[in-house]
N, C-alpha and C positions, 0 to 999 in steps of 0.2 A: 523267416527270411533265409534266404540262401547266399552267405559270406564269403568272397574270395577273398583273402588276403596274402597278395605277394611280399614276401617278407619276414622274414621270425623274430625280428629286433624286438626293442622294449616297447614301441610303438603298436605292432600287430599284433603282440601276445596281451599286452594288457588293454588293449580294443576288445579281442577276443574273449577276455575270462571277459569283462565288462558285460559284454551283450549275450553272453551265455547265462550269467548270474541274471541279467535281465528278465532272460525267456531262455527257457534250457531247450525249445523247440528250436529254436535257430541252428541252422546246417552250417557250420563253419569249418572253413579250411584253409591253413597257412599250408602257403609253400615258399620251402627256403632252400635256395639254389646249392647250399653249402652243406656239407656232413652235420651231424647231432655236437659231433664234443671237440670244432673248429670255430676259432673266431678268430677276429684280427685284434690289437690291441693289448692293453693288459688291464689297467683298472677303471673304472667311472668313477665320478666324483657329483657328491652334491652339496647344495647350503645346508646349512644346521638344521633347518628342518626338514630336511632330507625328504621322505616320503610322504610327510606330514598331510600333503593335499589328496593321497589315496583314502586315508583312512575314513571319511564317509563316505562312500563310492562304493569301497574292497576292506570292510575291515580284515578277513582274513589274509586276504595280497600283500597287506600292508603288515600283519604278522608275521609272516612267510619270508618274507626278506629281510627285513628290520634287521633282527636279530644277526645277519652274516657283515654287519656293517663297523668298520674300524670310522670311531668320530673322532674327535681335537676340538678342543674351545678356543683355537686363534690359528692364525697365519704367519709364514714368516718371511719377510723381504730381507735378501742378502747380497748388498753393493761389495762386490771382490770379496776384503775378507772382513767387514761388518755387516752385524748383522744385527736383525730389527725384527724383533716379535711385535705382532701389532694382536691385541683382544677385542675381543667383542665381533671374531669374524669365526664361527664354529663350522666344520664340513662333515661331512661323512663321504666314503668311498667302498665299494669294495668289485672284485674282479669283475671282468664284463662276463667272460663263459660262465662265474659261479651265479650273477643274478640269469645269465638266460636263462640256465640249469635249472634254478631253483624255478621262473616261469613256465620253462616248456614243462615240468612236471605238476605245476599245479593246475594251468590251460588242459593239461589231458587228463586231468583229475575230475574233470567239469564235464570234457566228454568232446573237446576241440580236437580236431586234427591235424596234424602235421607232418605233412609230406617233405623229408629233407631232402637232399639232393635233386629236387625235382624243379630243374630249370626253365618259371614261364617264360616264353619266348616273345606271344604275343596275345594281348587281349583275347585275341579268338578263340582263345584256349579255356577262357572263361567266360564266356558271356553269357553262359545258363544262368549266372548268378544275378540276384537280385540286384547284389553292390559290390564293387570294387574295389578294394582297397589296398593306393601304391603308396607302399610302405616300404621299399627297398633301397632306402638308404639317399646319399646327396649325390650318386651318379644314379639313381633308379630311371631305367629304357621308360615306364609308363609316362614320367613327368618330359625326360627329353623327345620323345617322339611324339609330344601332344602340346608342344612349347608354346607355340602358336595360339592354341583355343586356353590354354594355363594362363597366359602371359605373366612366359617366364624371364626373368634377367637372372642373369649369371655375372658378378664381377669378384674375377682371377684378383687376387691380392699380391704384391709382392715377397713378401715375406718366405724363408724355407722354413718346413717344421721337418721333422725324427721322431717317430713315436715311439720310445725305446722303453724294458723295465727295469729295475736290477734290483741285485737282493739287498742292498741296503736298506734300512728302513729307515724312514725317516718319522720325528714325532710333529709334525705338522703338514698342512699341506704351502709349499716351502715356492716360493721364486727366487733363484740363484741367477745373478747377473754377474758374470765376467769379462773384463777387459782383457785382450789378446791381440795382437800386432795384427791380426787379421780382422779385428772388429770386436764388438761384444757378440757374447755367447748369452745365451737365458734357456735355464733349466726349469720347466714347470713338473717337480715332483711331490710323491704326497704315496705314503703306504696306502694300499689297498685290503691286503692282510698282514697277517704278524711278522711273517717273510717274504715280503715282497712289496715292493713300490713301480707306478709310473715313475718315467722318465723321460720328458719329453724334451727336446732339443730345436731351438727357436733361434733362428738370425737372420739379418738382416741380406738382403739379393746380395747387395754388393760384400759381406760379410764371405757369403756362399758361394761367390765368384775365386776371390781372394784364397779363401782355403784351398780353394785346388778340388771341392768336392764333386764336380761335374764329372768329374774324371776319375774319381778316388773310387776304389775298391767298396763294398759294402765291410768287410774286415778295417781296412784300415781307416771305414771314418769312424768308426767304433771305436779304433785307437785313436784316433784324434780329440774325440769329443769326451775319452776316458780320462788324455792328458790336460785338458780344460778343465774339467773339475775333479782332478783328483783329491784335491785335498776334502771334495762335498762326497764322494763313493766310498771314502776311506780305503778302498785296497777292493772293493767288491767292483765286477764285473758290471757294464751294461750285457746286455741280453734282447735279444732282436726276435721278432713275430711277423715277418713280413716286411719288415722295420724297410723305406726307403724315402727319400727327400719328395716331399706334398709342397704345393701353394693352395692357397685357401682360397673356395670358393665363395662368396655370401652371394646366396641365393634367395629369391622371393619370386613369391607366385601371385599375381593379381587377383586371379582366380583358383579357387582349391578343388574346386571340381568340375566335371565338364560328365554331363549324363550321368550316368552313375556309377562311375571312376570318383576317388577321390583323393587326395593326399594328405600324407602323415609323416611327422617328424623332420628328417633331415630332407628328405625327398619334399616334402613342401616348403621349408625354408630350413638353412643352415644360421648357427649360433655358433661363435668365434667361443673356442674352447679356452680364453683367459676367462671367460664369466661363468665356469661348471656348469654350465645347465643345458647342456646340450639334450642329454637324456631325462633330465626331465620335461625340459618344454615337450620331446618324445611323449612321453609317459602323458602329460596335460591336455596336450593335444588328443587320444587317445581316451579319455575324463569326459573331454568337452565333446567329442563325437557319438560319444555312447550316452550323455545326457540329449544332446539331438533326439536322438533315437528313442528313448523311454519320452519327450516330450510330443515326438510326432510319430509314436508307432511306426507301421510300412510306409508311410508317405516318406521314398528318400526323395526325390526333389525337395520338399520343406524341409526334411531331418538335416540336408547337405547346405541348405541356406544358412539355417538356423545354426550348423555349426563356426560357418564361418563370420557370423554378424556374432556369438555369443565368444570366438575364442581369438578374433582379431585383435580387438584392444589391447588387453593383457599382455598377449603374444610379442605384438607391435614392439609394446615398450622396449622388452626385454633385447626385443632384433634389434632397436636403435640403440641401446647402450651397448650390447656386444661387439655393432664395428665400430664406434667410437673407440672400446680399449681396444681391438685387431690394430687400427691406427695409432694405437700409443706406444706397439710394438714395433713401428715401424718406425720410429724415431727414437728408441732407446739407445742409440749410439751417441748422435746428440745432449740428450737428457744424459747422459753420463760420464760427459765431460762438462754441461755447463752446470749441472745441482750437484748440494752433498749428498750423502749417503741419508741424510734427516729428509732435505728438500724431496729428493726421487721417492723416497718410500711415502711422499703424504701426498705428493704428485702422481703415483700411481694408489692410491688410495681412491683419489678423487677425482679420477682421468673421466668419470663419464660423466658427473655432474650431478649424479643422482645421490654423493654424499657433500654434503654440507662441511663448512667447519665446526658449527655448531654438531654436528651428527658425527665427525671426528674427535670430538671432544668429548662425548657422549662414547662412541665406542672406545677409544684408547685416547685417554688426559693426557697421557705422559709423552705420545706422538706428539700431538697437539702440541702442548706444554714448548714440547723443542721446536716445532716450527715457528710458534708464537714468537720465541726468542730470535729468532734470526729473520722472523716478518713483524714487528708489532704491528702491522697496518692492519691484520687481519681481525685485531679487535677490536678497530673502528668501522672496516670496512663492508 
């Protein structure tokens, strides 16, 4: 077959080694609008089993990166200035340019191509190819100029995020909630290497009104969001990569392919980055279209069915628990004056429903333990 893929993300390149390892006869080619050694962002993050789902697929992919990966065996919730280690939640992260790095050189190790800076503009530019593959992210033109036959929905969240780094490091992957005359503040950080962590900066519309930041300098909301958690940076720097105020899209497609275009990763639906799995659902999704493919050889009409009835469910789940916590962040202001600092952290624990007390009790007794006392209902209930 003959492979376009627009795109170089986690999503195109581990499609790409996939269906190469498959049949090294297939003609593949990424093209990525952007230079080789630019990216936006600074680290990714996954669950403790981090890669774990590659390794019968790629065992060597799953070699290949493993290794660049900073893990933790818990998380930590921190109301002002308590703070609550919760166990039994392990991650792994590491920077976004070093895994694409470490990709784009193992995809061309295989014998994939990749045309950087080479900006598709429109399908026509590909359509000698057998399949198509829009893989360019949660604004990708393939998915919005084709909404219609996708049937796509877009729902804008209120929420502001900052996707900032700094060289603090932290030894968990950490949520910092602050209380400030202008609203709470919430830091989602977590190292990615030994010197360097995300930092990412979450509040509330009306929090983001109040600060003054519509108006504020990209310098001084740096110094703003520096003097909110000084006391969590210790005297180190945020550090900015493009860094400017997003609302969140959650996006889903009814349909994930239309002829032999198809979609992947963010560009087929977006994952609220409280739940780390944004790049992987990427990466999964990418699993699940290249088992397509080995199942139904060149027939892409079946291969493109077959991916979508085998990689919906799973998917599904993940996309309904992710905007249920997007919504828990939308009322942290509230949840922060009405719980303690014990209540909020096992309330954000169990904000989607998919943990249990019993399953809290199971990951961290000693959580548990203190809500128990301040709820006894919940060991009848």
């Amino acid at each position: 077959m003959k492979i376009a893929i627009i795109g170089a993300g986690p999503a195109g390149l581990t499609f790409a080694a996939l269906m190469k390892r498959q049949d090294p006869r297939h003609e593949i080619t990424l093209y990525e609008r952007g230079p080789r050694h630019a990216t936006w962002g600074f680290g990714v993050v996954f669950s403790d089993r981090a890669l774990e789902f590659l390794r019968a697929d790629d065992e060597e992919l799953y070699q290949t990166v493993t290794p660049h990966m900073e893990t933790w065996p818990h998380l930590t919730i921190q109301v002002n200035d308590t703070r609550i280690p919760i166990t039994g939640n392990g991650f792994s992260a590491t920077g976004r340019l070093e895994l694409l790095t470490l990709l784009y050189a193992y995809v061309e190790r295989l014998g994939v191509r990749i045309e950087f800076e080479h900006d598709i503009a429109s399908l026509d530019e590909v359509q000698d190819a057998d399949l198509i593959v829009g893989a360019n992210g949660a604004f990708s033109w393939v998915r919005t100029e084709n909404e219609d036959q996708f049937g796509t929905t877009t729902d804008w969240r209120p929420n502001r995020f900052i996707w900032y780094g700094t060289s603090q490091v932290f030894d968990s992957l950490s949520l910092t909630f602050r209380d400030t005359p202008q609203g709470v503040f919430c830091a989602h950080h977590y190292r990615y290497s030994p010197t360097m962590s995300t930092f990412l900066v979450e509040v509330e519309d009306a929090t983001w009104q109040r600060a003054g930041f519509e108006t504020m300098s990209p310098e001084d909301t740096i110094r703003h969001c520096e003097q909110v958690f000084a006391q969590d940076l210790g005297g180190h720097p945020i550090l900015s990569n493009n860094s400017y105020w997003r609302q969140f899209p959650a996006i889903w497609n009814q349909r994930w392919s239309v002829g032999k275009v198809v979609l992947m990763g963010d560009a087929l639906r977006t994952a609220h980055f409280s739940i780390g799995s944004g790049t992987r659902l990427a990466m999964e999704d990418a699993v699940a279209l290249a088992k397509a493919f080995r199942e139904h050889g060149s027939d892409v009409p079946a291969a493109l069915a077959a991916y979508q009835a085998l990689r919906l469910p799973p998917m599904k789940k993940i996309w309904d628990a992710a905007n249920v916590s997007l919504r828990w962040y939308e009322h942290m202001d509230e949840r922060m004056k009405a719980l303690t600092p014990v209540e909020f952290a096992y309330d954000y624990m169990t904000r989607t429903g998919r943990v249990s007390h019993a399953e809290m009790k199971r990951r961290d007794p000693g959580l548990a333990e203190a809500y128990e006392q301040l709820h006894p209902e919940v060991l009848t209930g």
